[in-house]
N, C-alpha and C positions, 0 to 999 in steps of 0.2 A: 450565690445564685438563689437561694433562699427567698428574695425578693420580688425575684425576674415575674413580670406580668406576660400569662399566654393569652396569646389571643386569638379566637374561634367565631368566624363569621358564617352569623347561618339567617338564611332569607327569612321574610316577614312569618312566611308559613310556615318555615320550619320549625322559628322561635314560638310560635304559638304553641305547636301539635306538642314541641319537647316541654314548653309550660303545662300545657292539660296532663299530661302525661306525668311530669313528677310533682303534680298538688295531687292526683288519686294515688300515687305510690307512695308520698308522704304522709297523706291523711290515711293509707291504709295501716300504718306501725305495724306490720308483724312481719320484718324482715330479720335476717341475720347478718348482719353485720358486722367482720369481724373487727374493726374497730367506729369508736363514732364518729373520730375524723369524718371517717365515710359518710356517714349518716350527715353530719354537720356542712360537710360540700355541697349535698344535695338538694339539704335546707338553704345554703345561698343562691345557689345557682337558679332555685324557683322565685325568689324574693329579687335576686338579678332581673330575670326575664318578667317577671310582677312591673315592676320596677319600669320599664323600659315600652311595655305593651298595654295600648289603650283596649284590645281586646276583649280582657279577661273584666272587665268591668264594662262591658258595654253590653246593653241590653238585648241587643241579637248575638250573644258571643257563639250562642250554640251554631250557629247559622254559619260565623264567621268560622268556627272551628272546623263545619262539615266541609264548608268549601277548600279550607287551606288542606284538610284532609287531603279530598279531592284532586286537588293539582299535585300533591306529593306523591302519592301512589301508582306503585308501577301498573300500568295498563291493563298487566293478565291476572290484577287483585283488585282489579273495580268492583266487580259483584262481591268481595266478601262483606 
């Protein structure tokens, strides 16, 4: 089973918010990680979602980011 592919479906906005989210977590390096597997996962998973998302290269991405924000956020965390 070594092999077996999982598979994790997550909507437009999701996949964005979890893109933004680990290119600042990667480009921060100053994590503990007890192995670098870990680390190494992390690195595909952003390169996966890169990958896949006209977003992150589009010239309103910030725009695009705040909205998908937006709609993922439970109700009574709008204002934060």
């Amino acid at each position: 089973m070594e092999n077996a592919k999982v598979i994790v479906e997550l909507s437009s906005d999701q996949a964005l918010v979890l893109y933004d989210w680990l290119a600042r977590f990667n480009a921060a390096r100053s994590h503990a990680f007890e192995d670098q597997a870990e680390q190494r996962v992390l690195w595909d998973l952003e390169c996966t979602l890169e990958s896949m998302l006209a977003a992150p290269l589009a010239s309103n991405h910030d725009e695009l980011l705040a909205a998908a924000r937006a709609r993922i956020r439970d109700p009574n965390e709008a204002n934060r």
